[in-house]
C-alpha positions as CSV (number, residue, x, y, z in Angstrom):
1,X,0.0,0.0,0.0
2,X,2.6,2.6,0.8
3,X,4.8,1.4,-2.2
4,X,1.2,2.7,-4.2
5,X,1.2,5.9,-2.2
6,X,4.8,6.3,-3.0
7,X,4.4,5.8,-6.2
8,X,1.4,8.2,-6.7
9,X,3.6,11.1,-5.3
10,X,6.1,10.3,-7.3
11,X,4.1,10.3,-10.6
12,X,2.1,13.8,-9.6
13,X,5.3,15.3,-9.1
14,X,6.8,14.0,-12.0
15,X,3.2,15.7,-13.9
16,X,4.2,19.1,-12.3
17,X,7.4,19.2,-13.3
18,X,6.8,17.8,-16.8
19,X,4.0,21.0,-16.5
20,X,6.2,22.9,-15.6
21,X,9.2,22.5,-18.1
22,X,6.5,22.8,-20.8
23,X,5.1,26.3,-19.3
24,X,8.8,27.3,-19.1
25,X,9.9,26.0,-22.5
26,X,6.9,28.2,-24.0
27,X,8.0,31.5,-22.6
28,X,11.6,31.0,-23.7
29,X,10.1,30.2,-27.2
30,X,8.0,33.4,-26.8
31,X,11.1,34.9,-25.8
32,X,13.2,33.5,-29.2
33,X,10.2,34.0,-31.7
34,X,10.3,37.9,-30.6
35,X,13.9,38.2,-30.8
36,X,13.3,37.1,-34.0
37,X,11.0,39.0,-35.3
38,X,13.3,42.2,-34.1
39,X,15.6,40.9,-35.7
40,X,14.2,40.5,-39.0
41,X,12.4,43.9,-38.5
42,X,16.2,45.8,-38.1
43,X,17.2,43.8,-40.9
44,X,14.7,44.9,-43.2
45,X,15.1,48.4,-41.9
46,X,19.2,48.3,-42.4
47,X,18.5,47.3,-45.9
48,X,16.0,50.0,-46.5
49,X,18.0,52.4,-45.3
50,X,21.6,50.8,-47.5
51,X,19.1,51.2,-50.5
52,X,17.8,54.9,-49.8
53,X,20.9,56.0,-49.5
54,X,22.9,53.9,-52.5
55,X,19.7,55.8,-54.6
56,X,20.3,59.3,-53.1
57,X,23.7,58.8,-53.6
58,X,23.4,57.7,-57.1
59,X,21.3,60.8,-58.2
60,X,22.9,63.7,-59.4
61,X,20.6,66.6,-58.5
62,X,21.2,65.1,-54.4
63,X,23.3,66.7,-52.6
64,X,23.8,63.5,-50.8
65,X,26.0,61.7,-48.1
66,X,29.5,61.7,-49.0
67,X,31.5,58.7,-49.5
68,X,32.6,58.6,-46.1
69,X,29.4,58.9,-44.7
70,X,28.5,56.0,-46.6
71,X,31.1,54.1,-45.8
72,X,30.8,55.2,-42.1
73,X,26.8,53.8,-42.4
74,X,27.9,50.3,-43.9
75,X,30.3,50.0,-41.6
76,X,27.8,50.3,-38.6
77,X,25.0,48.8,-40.2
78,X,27.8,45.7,-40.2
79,X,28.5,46.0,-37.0
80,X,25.2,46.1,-35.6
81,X,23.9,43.1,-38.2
82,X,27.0,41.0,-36.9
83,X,25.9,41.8,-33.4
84,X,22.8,40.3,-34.2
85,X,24.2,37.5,-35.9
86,X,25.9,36.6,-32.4
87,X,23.0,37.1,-30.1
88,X,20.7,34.8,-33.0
89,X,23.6,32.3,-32.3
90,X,23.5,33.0,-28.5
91,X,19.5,32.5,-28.8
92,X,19.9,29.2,-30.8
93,X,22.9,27.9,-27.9
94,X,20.5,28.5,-25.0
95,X,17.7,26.9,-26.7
96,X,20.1,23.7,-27.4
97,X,20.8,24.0,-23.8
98,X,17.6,23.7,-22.8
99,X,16.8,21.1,-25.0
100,X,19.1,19.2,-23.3
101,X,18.3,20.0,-19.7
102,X,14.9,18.6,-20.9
103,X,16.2,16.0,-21.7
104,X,18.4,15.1,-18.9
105,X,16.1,15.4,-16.2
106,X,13.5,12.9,-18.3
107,X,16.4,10.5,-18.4
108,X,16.7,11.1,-14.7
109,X,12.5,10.9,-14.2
110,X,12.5,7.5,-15.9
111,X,13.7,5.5,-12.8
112,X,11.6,7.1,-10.4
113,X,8.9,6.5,-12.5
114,X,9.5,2.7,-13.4
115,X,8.2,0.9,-10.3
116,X,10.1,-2.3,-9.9
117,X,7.8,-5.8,-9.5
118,X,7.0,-6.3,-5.8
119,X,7.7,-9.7,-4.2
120,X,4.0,-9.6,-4.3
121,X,3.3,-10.8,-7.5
122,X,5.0,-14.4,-6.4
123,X,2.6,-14.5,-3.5
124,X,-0.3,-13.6,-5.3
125,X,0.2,-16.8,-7.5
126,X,0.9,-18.6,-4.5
127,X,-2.4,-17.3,-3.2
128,X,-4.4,-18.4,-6.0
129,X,-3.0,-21.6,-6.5
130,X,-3.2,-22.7,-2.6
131,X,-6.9,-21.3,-2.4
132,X,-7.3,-23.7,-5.7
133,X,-5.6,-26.3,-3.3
134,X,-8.8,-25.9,-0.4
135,X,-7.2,-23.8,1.9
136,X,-8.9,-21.4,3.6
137,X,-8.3,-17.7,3.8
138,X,-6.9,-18.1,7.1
139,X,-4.6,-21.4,6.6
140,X,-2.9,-19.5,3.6
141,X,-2.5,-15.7,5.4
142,X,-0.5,-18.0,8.3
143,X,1.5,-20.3,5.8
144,X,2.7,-17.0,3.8
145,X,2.4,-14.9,6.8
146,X,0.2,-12.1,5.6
147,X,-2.5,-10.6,6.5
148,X,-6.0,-12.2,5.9
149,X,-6.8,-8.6,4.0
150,X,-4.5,-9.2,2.0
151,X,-5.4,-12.6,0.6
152,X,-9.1,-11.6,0.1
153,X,-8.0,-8.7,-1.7
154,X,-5.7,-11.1,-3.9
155,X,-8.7,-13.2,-4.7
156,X,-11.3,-10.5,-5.4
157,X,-8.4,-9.2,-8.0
158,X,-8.4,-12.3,-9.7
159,X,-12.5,-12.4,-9.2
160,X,-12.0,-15.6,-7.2
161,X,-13.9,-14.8,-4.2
């Protein structure tokens, strides 16, 4: 009974922490899917802006940016797209890492949640067969020195009694 109870708690708490690894997983993936949308956003923009200027700069009657202003822009715009480059590749780490954390702890979950076969199950053939045999309820809790609950309940699992 108390290897049942154990059991129960075991496999509730394994629920809430599956629930909870799934609630958590979801808000980092909130988290990931708006980093990147930013980031596709200030790409777009970046390239926008690269194009604007490539026209101004193109067009004669524009008293555009020089040269080194372009430059200057490109070489930012780099900067800050590299930057973004890393923290996608920071993003993409940490979700791997989670992934794996996941994983671990269900590797770690799996024997708590196996319950190993109870010396029970030989007495409960033993049970059967010597109630099969003629003896009594009483005769068979002494001989495997159990309680009489215990052997009725055996026998009304296998619908004997």
């Amino acid at each position: 009974m108390m290897d049942l109870i154990l059991v129960a708690l075991i496999s509730v708490a394994v629920f809430f922490l599956f629930i909870f690894v799934y609630i958590r997983e979801s808000a980092i993936n909130k988290k990931l899917k708006l980093y990147e949308k930013t980031f596709d956003l200030l790409n777009q923009n970046i390239h926008r802006l690269e194009k604007e200027i490539k026209t101004k700069s193109a067009d004669p009657r524009h008293d555009g940016a020089t040269p080194s202003e372009l430059e200057e822009f490109s070489e930012v715009s780099r900067v800050i797209i590299d930057k973004f480059h890393e923290l996608q590749k920071d993003n993409l780490e940490f979700k791997e890492s989670l992934v794996e954390r996941y994983l671990e702890l269900e590797n770690k979950m799996k024997p708590l949640t196996s319950v190993a076969p109870s010396s029970t199950g030989l007495d409960e053939n033993r049970i059967v067969t010597l109630f099969a045999n003629g003896f009594s309820i009483e005769e068979i809790a002494k001989q495997l020195r159990i309680g009489t609950g215990e052997v009725e309940f055996v026998l009304k699992l296998h619908d004997i009694k």
